[in-house]
N, CA and C atoms of all chains as a GROMACS GRO file, in nm:
protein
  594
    1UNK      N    1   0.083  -0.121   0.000
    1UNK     CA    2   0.000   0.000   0.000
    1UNK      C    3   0.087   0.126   0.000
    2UNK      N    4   0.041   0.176  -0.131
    2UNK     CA    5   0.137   0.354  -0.121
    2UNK      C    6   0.088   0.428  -0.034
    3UNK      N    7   0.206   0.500   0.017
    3UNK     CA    8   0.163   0.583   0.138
    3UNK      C    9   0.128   0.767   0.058
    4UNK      N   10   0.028   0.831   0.118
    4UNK     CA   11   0.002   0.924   0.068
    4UNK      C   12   0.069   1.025   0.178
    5UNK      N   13   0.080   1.201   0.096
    5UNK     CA   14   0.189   1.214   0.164
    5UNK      C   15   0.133   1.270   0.313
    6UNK      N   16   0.004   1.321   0.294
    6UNK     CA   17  -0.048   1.346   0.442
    6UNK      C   18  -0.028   1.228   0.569
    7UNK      N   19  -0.026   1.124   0.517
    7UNK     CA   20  -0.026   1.035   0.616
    7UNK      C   21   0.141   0.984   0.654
    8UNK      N   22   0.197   1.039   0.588
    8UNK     CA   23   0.381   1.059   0.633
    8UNK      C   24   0.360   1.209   0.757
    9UNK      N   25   0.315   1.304   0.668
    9UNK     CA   26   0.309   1.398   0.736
    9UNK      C   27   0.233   1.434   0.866
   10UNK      N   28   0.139   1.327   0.933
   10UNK     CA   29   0.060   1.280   1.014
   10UNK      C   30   0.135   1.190   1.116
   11UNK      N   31   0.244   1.056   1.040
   11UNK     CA   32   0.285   1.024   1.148
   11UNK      C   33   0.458   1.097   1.186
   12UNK      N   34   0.488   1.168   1.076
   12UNK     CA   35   0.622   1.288   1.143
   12UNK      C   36   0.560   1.364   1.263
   13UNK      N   37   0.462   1.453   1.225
   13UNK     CA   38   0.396   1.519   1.347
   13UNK      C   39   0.345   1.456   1.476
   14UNK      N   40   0.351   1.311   1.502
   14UNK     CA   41   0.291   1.248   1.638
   14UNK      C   42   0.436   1.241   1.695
   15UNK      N   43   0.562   1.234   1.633
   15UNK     CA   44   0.688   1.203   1.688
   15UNK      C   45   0.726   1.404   1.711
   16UNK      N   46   0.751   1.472   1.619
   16UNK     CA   47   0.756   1.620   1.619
   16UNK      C   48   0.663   1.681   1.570
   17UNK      N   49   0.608   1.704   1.690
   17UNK     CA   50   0.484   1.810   1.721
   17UNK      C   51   0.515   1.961   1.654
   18UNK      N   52   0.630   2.001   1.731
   18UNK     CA   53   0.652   2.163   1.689
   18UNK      C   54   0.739   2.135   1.584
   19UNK      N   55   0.746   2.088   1.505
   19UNK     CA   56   0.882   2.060   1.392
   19UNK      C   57   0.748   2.149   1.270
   20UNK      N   58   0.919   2.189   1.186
   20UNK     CA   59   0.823   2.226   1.063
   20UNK      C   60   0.826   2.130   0.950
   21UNK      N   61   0.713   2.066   0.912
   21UNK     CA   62   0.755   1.947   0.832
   21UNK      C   63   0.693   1.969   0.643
   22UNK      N   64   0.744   1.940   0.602
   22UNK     CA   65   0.700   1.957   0.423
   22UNK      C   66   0.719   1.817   0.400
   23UNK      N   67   0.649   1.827   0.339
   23UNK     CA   68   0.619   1.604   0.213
   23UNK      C   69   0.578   1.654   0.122
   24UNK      N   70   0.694   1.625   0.023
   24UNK     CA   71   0.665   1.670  -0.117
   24UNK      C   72   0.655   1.504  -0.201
   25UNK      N   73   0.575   1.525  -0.296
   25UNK     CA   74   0.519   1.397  -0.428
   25UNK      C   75   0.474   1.327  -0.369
   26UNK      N   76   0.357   1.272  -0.454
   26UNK     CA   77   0.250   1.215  -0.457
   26UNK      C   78   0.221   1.101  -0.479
   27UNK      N   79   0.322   0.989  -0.579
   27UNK     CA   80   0.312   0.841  -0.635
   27UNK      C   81   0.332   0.757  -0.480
   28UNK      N   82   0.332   0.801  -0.387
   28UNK     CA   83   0.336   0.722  -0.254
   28UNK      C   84   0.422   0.617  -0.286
   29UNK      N   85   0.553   0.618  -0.364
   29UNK     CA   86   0.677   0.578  -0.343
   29UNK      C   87   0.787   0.648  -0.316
   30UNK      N   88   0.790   0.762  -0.398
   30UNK     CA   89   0.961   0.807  -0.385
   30UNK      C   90   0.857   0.940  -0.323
   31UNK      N   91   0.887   0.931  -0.215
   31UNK     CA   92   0.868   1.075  -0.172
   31UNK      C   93   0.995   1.139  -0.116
   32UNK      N   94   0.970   1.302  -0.044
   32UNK     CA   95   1.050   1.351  -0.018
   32UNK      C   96   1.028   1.408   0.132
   33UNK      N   97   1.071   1.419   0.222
   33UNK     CA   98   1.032   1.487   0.312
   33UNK      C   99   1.176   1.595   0.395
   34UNK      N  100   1.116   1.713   0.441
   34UNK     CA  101   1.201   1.809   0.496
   34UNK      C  102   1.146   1.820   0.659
   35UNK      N  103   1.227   1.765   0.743
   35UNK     CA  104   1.158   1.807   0.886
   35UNK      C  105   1.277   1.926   0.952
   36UNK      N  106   1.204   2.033   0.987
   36UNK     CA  107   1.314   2.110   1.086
   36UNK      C  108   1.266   2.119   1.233
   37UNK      N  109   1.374   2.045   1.312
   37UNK     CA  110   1.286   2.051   1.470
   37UNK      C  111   1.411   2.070   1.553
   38UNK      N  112   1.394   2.143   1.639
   38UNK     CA  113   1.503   2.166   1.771
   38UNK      C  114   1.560   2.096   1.806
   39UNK      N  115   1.452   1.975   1.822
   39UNK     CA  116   1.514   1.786   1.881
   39UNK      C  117   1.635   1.788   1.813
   40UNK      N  118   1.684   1.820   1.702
   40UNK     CA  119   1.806   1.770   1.623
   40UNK      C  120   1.933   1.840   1.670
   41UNK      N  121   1.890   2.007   1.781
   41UNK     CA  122   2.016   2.025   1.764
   41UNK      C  123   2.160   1.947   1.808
   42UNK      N  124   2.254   2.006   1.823
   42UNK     CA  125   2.334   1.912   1.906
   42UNK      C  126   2.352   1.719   1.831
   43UNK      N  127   2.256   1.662   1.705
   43UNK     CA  128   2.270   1.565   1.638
   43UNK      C  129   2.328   1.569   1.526
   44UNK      N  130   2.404   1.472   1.474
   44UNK     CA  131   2.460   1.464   1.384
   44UNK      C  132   2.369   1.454   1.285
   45UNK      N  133   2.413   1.417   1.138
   45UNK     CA  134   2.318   1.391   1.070
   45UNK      C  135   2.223   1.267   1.084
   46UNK      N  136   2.327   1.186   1.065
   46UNK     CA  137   2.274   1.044   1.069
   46UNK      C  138   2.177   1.020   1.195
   47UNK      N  139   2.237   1.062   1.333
   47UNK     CA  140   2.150   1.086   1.458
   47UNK      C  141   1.992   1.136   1.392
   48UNK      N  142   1.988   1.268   1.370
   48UNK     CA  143   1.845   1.318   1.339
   48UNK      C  144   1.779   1.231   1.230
   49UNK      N  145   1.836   1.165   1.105
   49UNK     CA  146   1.760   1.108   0.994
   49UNK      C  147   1.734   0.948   1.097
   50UNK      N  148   1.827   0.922   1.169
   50UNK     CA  149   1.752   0.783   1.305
   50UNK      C  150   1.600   0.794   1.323
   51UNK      N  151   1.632   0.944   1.408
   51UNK     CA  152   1.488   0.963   1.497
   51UNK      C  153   1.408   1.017   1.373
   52UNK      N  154   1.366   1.051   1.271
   52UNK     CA  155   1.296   1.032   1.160
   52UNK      C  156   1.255   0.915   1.119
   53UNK      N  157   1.311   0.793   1.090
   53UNK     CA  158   1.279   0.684   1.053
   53UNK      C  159   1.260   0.624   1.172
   54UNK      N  160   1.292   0.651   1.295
   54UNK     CA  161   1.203   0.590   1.434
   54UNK      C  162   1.050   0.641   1.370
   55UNK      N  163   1.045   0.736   1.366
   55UNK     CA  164   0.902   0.806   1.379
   55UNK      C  165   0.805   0.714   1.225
   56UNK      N  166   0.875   0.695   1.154
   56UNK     CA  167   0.812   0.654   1.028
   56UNK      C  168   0.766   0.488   1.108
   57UNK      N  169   0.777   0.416   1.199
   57UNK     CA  170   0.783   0.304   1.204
   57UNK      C  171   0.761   0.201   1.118
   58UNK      N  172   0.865   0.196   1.068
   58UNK     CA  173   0.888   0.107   0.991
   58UNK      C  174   0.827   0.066   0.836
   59UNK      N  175   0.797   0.183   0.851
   59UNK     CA  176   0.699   0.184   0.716
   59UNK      C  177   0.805   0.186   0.565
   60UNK      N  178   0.960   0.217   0.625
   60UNK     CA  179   1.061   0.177   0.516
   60UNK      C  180   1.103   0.104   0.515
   61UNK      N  181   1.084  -0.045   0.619
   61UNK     CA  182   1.144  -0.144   0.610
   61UNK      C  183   1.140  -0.242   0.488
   62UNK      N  184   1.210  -0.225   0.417
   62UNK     CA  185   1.257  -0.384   0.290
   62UNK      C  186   1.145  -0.397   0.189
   63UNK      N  187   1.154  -0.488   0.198
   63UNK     CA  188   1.053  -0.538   0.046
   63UNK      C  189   0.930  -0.566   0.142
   64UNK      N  190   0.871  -0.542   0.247
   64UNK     CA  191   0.719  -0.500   0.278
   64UNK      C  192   0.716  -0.351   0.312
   65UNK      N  193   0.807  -0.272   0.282
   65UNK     CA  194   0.811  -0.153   0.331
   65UNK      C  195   0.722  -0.075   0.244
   66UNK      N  196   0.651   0.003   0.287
   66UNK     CA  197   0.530   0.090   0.211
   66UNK      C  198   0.608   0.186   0.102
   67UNK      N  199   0.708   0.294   0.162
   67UNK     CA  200   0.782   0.345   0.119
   67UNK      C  201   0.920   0.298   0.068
   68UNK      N  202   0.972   0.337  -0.088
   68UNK     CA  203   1.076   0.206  -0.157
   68UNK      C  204   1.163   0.358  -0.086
   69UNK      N  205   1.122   0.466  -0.149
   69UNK     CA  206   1.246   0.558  -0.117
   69UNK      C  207   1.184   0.719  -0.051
   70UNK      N  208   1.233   0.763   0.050
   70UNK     CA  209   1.214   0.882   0.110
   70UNK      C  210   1.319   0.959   0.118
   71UNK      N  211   1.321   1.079   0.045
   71UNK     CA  212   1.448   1.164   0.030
   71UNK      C  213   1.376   1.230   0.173
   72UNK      N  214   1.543   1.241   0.260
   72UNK     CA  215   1.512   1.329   0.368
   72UNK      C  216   1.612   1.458   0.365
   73UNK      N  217   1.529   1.515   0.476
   73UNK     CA  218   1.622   1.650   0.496
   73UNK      C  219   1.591   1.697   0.634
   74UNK      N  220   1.720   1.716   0.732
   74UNK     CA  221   1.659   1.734   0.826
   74UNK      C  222   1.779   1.855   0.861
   75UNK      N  223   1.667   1.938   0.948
   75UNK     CA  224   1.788   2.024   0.984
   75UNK      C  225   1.762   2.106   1.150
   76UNK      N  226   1.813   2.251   1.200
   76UNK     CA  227   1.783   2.220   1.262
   76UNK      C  228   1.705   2.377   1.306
   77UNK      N  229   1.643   2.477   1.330
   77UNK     CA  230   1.573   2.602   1.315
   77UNK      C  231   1.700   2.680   1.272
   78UNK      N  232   1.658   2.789   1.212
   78UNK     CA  233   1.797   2.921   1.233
   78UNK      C  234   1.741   2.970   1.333
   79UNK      N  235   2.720  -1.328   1.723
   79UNK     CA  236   2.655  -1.274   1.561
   79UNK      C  237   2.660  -1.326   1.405
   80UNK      N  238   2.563  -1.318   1.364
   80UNK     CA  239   2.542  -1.386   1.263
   80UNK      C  240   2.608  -1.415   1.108
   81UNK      N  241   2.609  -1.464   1.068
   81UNK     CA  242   2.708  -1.478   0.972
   81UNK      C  243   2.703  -1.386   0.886
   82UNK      N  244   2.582  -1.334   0.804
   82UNK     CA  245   2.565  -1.209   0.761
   82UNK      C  246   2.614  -1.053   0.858
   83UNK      N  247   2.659  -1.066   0.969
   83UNK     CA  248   2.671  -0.927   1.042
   83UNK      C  249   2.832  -0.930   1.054
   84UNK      N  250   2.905  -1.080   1.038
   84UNK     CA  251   3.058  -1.114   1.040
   84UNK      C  252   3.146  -1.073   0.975
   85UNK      N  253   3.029  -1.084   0.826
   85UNK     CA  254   3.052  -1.057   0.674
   85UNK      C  255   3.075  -0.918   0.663
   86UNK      N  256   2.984  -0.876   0.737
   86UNK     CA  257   2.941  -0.678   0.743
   86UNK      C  258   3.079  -0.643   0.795
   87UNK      N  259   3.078  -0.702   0.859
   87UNK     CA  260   3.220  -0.595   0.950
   87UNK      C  261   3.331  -0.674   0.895
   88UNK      N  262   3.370  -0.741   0.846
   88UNK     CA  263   3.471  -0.777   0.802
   88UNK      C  264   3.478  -0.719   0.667
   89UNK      N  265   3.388  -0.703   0.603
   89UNK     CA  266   3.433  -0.612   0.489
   89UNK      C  267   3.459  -0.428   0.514
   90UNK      N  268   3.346  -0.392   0.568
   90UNK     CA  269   3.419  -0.265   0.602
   90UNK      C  270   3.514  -0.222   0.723
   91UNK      N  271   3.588  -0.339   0.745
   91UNK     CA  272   3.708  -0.320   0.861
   91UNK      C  273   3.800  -0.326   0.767
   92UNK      N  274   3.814  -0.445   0.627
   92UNK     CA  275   3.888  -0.417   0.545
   92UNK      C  276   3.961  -0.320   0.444
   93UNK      N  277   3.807  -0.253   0.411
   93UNK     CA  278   3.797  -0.178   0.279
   93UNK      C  279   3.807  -0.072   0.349
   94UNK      N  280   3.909   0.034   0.295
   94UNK     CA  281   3.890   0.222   0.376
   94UNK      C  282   3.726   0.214   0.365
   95UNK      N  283   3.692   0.225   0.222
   95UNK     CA  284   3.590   0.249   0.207
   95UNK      C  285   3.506   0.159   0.121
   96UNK      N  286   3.376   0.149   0.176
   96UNK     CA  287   3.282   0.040   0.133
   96UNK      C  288   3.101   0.092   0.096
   97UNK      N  289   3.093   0.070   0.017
   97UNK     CA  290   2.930   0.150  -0.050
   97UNK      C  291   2.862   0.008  -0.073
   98UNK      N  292   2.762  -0.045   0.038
   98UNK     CA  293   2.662  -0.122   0.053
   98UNK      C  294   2.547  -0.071  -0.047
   99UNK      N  295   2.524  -0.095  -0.179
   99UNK     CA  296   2.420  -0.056  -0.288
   99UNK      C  297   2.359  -0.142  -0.336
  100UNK      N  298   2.235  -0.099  -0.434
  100UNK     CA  299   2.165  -0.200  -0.540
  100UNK      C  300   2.241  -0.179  -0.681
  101UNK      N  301   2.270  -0.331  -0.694
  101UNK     CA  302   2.329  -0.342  -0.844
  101UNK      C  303   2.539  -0.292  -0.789
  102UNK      N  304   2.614  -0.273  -0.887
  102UNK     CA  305   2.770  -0.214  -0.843
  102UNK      C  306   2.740  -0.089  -0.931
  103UNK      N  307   2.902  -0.068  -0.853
  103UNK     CA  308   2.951   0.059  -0.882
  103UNK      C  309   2.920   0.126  -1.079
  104UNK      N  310   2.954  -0.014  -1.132
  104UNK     CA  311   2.920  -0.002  -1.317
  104UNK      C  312   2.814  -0.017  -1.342
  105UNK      N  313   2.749  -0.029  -1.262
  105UNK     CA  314   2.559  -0.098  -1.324
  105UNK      C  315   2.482  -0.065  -1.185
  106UNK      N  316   2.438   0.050  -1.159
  106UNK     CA  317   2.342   0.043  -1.074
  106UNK      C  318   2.230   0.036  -1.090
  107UNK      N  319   2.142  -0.025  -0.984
  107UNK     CA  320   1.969  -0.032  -1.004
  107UNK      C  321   1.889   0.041  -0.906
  108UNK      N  322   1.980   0.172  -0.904
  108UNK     CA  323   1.833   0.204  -0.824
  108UNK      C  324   1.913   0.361  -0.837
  109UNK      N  325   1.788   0.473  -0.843
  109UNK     CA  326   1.890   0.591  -0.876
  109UNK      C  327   1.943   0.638  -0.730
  110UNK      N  328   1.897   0.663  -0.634
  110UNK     CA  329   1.991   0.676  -0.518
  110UNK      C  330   2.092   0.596  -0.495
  111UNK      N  331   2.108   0.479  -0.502
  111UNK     CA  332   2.241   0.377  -0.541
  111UNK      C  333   2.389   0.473  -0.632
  112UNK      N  334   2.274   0.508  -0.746
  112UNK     CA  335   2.341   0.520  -0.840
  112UNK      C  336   2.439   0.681  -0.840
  113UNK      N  337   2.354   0.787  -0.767
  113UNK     CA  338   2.372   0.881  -0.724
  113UNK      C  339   2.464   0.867  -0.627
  114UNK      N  340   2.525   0.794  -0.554
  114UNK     CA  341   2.618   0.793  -0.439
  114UNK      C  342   2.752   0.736  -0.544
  115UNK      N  343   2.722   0.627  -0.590
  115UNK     CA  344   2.823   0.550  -0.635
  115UNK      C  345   2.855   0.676  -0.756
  116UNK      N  346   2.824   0.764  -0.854
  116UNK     CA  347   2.830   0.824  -0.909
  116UNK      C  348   2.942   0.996  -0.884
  117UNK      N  349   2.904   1.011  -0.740
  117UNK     CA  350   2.970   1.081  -0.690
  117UNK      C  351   3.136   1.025  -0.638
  118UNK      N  352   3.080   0.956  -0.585
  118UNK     CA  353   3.246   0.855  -0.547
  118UNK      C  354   3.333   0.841  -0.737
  119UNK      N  355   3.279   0.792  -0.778
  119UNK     CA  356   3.345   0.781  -0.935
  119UNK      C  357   3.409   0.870  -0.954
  120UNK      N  358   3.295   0.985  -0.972
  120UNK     CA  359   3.355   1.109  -1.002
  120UNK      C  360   3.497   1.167  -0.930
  121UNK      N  361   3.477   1.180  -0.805
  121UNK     CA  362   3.573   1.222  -0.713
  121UNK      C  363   3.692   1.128  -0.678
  122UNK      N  364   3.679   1.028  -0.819
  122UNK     CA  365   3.779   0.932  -0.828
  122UNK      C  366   3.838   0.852  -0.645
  123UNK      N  367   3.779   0.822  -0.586
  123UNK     CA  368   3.764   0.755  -0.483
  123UNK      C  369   3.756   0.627  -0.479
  124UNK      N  370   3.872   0.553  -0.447
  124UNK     CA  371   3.881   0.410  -0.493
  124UNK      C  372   3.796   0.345  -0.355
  125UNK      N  373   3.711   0.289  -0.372
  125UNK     CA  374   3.598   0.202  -0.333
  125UNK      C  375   3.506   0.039  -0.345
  126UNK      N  376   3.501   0.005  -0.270
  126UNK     CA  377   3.481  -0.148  -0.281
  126UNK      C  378   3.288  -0.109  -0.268
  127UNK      N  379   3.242  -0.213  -0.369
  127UNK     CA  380   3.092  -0.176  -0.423
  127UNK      C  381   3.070  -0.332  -0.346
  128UNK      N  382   2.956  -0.290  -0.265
  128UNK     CA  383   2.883  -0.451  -0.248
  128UNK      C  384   2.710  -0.474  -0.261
  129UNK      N  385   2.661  -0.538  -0.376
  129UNK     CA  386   2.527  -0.531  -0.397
  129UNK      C  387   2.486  -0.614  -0.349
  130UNK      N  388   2.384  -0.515  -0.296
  130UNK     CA  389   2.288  -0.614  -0.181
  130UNK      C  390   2.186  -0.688  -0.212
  131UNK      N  391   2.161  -0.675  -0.358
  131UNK     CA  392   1.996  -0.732  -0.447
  131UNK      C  393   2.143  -0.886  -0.473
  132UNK      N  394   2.227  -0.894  -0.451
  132UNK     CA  395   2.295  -1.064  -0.478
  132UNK      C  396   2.298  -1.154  -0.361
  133UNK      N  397   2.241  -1.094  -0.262
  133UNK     CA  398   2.237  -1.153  -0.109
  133UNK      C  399   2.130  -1.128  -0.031
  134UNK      N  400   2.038  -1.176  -0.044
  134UNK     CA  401   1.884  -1.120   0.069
  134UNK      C  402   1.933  -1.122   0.192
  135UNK      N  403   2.024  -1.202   0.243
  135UNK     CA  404   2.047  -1.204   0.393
  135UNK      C  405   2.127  -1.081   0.444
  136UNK      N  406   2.236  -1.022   0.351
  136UNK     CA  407   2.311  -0.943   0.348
  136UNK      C  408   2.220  -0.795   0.294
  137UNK      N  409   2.122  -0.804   0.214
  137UNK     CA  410   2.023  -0.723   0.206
  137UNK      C  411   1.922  -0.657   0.376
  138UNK      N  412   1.864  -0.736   0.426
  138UNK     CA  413   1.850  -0.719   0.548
  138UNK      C  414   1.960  -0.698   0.630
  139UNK      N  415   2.060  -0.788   0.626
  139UNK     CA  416   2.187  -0.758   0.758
  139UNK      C  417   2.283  -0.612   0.779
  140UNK      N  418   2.302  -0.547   0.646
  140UNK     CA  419   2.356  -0.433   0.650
  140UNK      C  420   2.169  -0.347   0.702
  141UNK      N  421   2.097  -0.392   0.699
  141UNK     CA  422   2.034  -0.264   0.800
  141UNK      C  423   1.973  -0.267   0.932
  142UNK      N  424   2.016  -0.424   0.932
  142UNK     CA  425   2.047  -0.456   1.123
  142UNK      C  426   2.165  -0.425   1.152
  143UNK      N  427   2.283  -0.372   1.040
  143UNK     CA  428   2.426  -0.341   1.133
  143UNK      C  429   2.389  -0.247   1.187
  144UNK      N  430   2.369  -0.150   1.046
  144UNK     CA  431   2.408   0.000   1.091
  144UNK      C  432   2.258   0.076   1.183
  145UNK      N  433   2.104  -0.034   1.184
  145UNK     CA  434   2.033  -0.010   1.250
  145UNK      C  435   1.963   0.124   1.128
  146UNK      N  436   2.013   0.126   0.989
  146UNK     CA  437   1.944   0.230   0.955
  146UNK      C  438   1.872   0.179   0.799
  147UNK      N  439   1.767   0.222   0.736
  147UNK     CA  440   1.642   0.106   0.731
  147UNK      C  441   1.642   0.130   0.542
  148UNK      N  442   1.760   0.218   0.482
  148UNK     CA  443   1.754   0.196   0.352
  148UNK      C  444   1.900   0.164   0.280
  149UNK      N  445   1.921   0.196   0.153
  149UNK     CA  446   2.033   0.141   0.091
  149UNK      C  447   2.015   0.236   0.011
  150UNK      N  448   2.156   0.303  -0.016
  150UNK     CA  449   2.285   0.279  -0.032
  150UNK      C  450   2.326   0.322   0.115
  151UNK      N  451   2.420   0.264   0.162
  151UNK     CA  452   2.493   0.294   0.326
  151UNK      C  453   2.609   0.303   0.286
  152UNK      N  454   2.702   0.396   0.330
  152UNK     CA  455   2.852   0.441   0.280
  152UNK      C  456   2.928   0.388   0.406
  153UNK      N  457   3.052   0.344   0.426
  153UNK     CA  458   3.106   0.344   0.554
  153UNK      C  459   3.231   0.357   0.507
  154UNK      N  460   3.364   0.437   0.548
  154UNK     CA  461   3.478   0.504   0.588
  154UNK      C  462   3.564   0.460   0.718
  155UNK      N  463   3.619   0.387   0.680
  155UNK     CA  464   3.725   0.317   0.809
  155UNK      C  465   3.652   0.254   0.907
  156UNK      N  466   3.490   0.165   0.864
  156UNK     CA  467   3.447   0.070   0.934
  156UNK      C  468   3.348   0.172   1.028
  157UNK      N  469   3.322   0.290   1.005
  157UNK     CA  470   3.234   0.380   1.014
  157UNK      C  471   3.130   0.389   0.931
  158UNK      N  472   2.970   0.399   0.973
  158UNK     CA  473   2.914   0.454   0.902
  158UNK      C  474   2.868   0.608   0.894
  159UNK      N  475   2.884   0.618   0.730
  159UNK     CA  476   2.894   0.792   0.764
  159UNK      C  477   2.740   0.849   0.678
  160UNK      N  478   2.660   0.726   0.615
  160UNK     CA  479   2.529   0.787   0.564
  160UNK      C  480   2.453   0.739   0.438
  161UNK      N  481   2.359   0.789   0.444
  161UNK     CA  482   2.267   0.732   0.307
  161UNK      C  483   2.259   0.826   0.229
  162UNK      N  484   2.179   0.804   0.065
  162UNK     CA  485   2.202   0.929  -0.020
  162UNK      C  486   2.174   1.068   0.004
  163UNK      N  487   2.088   1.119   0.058
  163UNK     CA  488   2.077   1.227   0.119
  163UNK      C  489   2.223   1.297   0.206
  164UNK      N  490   2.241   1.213   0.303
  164UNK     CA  491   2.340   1.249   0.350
  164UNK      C  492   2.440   1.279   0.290
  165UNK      N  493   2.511   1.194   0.238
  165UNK     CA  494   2.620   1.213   0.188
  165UNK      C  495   2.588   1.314   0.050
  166UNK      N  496   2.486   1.323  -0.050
  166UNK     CA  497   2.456   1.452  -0.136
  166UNK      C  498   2.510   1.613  -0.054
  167UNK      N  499   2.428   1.623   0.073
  167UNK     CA  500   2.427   1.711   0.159
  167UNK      C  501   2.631   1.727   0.181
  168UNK      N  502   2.680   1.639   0.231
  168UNK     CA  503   2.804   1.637   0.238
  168UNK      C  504   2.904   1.648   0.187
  169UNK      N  505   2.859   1.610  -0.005
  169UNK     CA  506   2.944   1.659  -0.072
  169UNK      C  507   2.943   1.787  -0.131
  170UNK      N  508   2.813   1.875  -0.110
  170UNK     CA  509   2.793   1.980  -0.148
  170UNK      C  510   2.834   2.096  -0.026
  171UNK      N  511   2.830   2.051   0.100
  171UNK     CA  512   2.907   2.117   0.195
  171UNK      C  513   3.046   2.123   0.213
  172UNK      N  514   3.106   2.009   0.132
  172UNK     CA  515   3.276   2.061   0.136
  172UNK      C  516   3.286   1.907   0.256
  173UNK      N  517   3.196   1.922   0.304
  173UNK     CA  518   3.232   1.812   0.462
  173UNK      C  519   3.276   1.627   0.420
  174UNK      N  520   3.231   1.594   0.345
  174UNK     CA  521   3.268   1.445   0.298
  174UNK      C  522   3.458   1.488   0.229
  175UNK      N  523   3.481   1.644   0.195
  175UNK     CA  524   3.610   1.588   0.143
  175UNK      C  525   3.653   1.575   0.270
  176UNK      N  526   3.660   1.626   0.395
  176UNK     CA  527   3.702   1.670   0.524
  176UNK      C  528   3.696   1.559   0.545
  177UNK      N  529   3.592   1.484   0.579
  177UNK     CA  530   3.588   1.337   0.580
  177UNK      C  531   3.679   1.224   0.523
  178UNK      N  532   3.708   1.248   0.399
  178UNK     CA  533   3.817   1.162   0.328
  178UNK      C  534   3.951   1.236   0.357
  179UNK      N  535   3.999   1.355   0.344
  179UNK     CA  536   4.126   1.399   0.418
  179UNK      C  537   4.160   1.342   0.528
  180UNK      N  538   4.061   1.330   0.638
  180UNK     CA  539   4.060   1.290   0.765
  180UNK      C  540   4.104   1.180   0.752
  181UNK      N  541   4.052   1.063   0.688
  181UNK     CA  542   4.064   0.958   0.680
  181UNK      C  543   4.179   0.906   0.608
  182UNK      N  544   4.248   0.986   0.548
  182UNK     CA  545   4.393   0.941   0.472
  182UNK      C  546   4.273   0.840   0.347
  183UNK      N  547   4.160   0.886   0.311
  183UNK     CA  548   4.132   0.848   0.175
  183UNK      C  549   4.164   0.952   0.026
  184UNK      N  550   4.232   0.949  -0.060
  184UNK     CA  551   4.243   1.019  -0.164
  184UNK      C  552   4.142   0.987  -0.255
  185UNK      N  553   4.131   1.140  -0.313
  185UNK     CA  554   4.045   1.174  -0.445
  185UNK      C  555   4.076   1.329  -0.484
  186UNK      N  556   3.974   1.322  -0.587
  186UNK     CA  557   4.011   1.424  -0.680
  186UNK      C  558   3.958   1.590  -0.638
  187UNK      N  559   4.001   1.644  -0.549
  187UNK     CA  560   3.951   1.780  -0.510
  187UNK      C  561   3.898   1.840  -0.640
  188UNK      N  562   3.961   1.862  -0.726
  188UNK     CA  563   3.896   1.988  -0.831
  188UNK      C  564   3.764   1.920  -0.891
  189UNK      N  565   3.742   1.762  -0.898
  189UNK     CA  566   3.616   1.684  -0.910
  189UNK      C  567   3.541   1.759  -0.800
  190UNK      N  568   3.555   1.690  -0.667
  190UNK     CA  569   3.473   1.799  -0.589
  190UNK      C  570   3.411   1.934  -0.604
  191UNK      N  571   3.525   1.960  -0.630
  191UNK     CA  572   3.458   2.156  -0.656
  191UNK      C  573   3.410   2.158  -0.788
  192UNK      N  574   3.410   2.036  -0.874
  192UNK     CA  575   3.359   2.095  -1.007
  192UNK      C  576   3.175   1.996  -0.970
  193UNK      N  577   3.148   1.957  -0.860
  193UNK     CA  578   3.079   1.866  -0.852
  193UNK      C  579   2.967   2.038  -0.793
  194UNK      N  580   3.055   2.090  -0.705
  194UNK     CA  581   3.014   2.180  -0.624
  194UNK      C  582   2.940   2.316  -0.752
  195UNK      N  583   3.029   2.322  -0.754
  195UNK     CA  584   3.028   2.443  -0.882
  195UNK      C  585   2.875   2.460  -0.992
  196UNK      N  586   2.844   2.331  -1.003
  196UNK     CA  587   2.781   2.299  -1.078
  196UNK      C  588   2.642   2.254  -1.015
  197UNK      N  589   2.618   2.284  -0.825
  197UNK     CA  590   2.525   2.261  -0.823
  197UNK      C  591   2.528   2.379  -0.691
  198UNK      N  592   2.590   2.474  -0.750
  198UNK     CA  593   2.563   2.582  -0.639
  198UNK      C  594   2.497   2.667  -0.601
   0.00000   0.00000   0.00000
């Protein structure tokens, strides 16, 4: 089942509430998403794109994974 | 640990550097694959390619190593340093050459900056 992008953007926001989040495209495969949240400062990259794909649970995992590819971007407020 | 996770670390304890992808370095199948391995080429970065669509066990096991849930995974002296995003982000910040300086890995700086240049 393709994921639509409100419902990425539904479960980013139950993990970061105050984050500012964008989900860009629509084929509910290759999407894209941009989260900017405070939680990250002080994280490396890899650290913050973790707690992103915590929050996705598992919905990118492998060949049952909903999502084949999610371009991320995470950063952290100016 | 499992024979697939033995495999994991024994290759990137070996290799400076090791790019866990779909399809190799000459034939990729997947464009984020292809986009990482593409950049390394470029920046003439000698690199050991291991495709993970030739091993299902090794397909799953590199993302119980590194605990992170897609492919392509880059690792640097048995480090992992990121997936395509990341490392895009890194080579356009200057920070992945910092990364390979650091690491006593060679490549082609003016590749870099012409990588940079061109997407500035």
């Amino acid at each position: 089942m393709p994921m639509q992008a409100h419902e990425i953007e539904d479960l980013l926001r139950a993990s970061f509430p105050d984050a500012t989040i964008t989900v860009e495209g629509n084929d509910g495969v290759h999407m894209a998403a941009m989260v900017v949240d405070e939680s990250f400062r002080g994280k490396n990259r890899v650290q913050q794109q973790r707690a992103v794909y915590a929050a996705l649970k598992g919905k990118m995992d492998g060949s049952n994974g909903e999502l084949h590819a999610l371009a991320l971007t995470t950063k952290v407020p100016d | 640990m499992s024979d697939a996770q033995s495999t994991i670390k024994e290759t990137v304890t070996n290799n400076d550097v090791v790019l866990f992808m779909k399809g190799t370095k000459e034939m990729p199948q997947c464009g984020f694959s292809s986009r990482v391995a593409g950049v390394l080429n470029y920046m003439a970065v000698d690199f050991s390619d291991v495709n993970v669509l030739s091993d299902e066990t090794l397909r799953q096991g590199i993302k119980d190593y590194s605990d992170w849930p897609t492919v392509p995974q880059l690792y640097v002296k048995g480090e992992f340093v990121g997936g395509c995003d990341i490392i895009t982000e890194m080579t356009l910040s200057g920070e992945l050459d910092t990364l390979f300086s650091e690491n006593g890995v060679s490549f082609d700086k003016d590749a870099a900056d012409k990588i940079r240049e061109a997407n500035g």
